[in-house]
C-alpha positions in Angstrom: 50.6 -1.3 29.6 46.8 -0.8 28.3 46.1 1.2 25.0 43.0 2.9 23.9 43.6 3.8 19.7 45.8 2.1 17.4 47.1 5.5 17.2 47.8 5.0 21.1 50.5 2.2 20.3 52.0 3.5 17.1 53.0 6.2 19.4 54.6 4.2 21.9 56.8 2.5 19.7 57.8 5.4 17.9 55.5 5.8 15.0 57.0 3.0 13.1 54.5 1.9 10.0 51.6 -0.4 11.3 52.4 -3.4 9.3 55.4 -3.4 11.2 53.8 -4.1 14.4 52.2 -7.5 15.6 48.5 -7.4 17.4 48.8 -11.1 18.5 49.5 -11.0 21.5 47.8 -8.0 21.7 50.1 -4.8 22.4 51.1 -3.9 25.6 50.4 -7.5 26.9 53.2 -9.2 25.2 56.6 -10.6 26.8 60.3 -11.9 26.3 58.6 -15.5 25.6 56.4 -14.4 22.6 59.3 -12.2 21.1 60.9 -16.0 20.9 57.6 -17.5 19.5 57.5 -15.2 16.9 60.8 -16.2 15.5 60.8 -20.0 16.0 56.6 -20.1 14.6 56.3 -17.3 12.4 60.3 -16.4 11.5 60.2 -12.5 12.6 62.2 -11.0 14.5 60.9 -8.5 16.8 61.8 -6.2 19.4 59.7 -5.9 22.6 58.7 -2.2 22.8 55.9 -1.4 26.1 54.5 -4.8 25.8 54.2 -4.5 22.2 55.9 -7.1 19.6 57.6 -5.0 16.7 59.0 -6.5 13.7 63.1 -5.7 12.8 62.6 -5.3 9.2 66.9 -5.6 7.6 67.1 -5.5 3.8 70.1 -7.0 1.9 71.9 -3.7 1.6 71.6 -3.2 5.0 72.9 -6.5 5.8 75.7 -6.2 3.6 76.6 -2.7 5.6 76.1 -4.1 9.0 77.8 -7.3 7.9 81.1 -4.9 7.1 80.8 -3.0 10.1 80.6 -6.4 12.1 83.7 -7.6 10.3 86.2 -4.7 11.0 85.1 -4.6 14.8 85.4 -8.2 14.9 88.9 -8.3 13.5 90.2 -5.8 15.6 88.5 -6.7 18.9 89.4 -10.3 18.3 92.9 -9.3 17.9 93.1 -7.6 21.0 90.9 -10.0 23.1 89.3 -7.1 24.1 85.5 -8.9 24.0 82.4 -9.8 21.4 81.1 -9.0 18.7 77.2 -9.9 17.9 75.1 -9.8 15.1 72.0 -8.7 13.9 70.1 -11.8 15.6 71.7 -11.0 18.8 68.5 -10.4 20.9 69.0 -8.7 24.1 66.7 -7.5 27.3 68.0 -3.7 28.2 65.7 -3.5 30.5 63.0 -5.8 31.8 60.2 -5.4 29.0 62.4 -3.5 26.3 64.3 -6.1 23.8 66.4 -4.9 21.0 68.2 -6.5 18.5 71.3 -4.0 17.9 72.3 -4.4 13.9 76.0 -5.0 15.2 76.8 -4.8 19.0 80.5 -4.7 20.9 80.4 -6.3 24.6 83.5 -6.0 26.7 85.1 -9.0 28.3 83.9 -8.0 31.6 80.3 -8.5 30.4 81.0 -12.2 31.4 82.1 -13.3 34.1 84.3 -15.9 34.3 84.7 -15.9 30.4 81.2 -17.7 30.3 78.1 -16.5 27.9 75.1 -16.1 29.1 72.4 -19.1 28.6 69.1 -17.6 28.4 68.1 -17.1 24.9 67.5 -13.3 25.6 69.9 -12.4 28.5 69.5 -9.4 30.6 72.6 -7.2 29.1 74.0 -4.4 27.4 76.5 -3.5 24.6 79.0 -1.4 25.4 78.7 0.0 21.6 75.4 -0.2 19.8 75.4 -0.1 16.1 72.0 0.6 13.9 71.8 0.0 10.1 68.8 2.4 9.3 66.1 1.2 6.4 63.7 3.4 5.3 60.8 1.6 7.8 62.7 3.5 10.5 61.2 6.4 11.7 62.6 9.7 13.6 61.0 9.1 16.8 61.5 5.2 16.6 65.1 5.9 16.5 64.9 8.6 19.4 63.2 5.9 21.4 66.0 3.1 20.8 68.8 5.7 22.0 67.2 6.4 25.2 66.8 3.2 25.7 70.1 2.2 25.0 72.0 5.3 27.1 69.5 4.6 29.8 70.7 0.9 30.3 74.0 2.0 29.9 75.6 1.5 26.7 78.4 4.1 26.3 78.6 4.3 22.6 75.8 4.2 19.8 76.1 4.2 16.1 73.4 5.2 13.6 74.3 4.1 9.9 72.6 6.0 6.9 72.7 4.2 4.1 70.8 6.3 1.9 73.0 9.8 3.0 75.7 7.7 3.2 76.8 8.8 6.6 77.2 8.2 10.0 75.9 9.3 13.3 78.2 8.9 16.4 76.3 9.4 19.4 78.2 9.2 23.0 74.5 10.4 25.0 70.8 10.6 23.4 71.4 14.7 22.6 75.0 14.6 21.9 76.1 13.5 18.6 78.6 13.9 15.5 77.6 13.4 11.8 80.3 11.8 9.7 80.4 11.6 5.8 83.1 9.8 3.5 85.5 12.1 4.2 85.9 11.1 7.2 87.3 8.4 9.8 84.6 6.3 12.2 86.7 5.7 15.6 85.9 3.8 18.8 86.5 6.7 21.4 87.4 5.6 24.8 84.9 2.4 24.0 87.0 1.1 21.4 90.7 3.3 21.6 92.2 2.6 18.5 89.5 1.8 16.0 89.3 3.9 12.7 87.5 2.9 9.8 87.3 5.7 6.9 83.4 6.0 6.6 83.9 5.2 3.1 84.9 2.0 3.3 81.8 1.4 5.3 79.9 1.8 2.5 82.2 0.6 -0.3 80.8 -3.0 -1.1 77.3 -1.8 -0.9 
C-alpha cells in the first residue's frame, strides 16, 4: 500500500498519535520480518497495520490489569484443559499483513493440531477470545479497526478493558456489544461457558 500525506497513514491505522508510528521501513512497505527487527534491534513492539509498523505502547497499570485478567483465564482454562492462554508479547498474523499483539488472548485446544505449537515466531492464527487493555494512546477509530480485524479473522469473542471508566466492553461482533461496570460479573459466553469474574476484581490490585 502507497500513501501520499502523513495524514494518509495516520488514517489507515486509525488515527493513533504519530510518535506512535515507525517511518523506517517506510509505511505501507513494511512486513512480518521488520515487526521482528523492531523488537530484537530497537526493543518495540509493534503491530503491522497496511504495511505500516505501529508501536504497542502498555503502561504498568495496564500490565497489572491485563496480567489479572491473564491469571483468572489461565487458572480456569488450565484446569479444564480446555487450551492457552497468551500474553501481551504474544504476536500473531490475523491475516497476511495485519499483526496484533492481543493484551491477553484465549486459543482453544483445537488451534493445534496434534497438541503441538506453532514454530514461526509470528504464526498465522487467531484467538478464540481477544482481550485489549486500553491506554490513553488508543484512539476510537484505532480500536474500531482492531475489532474488524479481529471478527473478520474469526475470533468469536473480544474484550475491551477501560481502565480509566473502570469498565468493560464485551463485544461478540464489531457492532454488537455490552458495557459492564463493577457491579457486574465478566463471563466467557459460549467461548469460555463457565467463566465469571466480578468486573471489580478486575480492577482491584490496580
Amino acid at each position: 500500500m502507497t500513501f501520499d500525506t502523513l495524514a494518509d497513514v495516520l488514517a489507515a491505522v486509525g488515527d493513533v498519535p504519530p510518535e506512535r508510528v515507525r517511518v523506517r521501513p517506510a509505511p505501507g512497505t513494511a512486513t512480518e520480518a521488520d515487526v521482528l527487527e523492531a523488537e530484537e534491534k530497537y526493543g518495540k513492539l509493534c503491530e503491522l497495520v497496511d504495511g505500516t509498523l505501529v508501536e504497542k505502547t502498555v503502561g504498568l497499570k495496564e500490565s497489572i490489569i491485563a496480567g489479572e485478567v491473564g491469571y483468572h483465564l489461565r487458572h480456569f482454562v488450565g484446569a479444564r484443559n480446555l487450551g492457552l492462554i497468551a500474553t501481551a508479547d504474544g504476536t500473531i498474523q490475523l491475516f497476511p499483513g495485519m499483526v496484533r499483539i492481543p493484551d491477553v488472548a484465549f486459543y482453544s485446544r483445537d488451534k493445534f493440531p496434534n497438541g503441538e505449537l506453532p514454530a514461526e515466531p509470528i504464526p498465522e492464527l487467531y484467538p478464540d477470545l481477544a482481550v485489549e487493555v486500553l491506554s490513553r494512546s488508543n484512539t476510537k477509530r484505532e480500536m474500531q479497526r482492531k475489532l474488524k480485524d479481529y471478527f473478520f479473522a474469526g475470533v468469536a469473542l473480544v474484550w475491551y478493558v477501560d481502565p480509566e471508566a473502570r469498565a468493560v466492553e464485551v463485544y461478540t461482533a464489531p457492532d454488537q456489544v455490552t458495557r459492564l461496570t463493577e457491579a457486574d460479573t465478566l463471563t466467557g459466553g459460549p467461548v469460555l461457558p463457565g467463566f465469571a469474574l466480578p468486573v471489580a476484581a478486575v480492577f482491584g490490585r490496580a
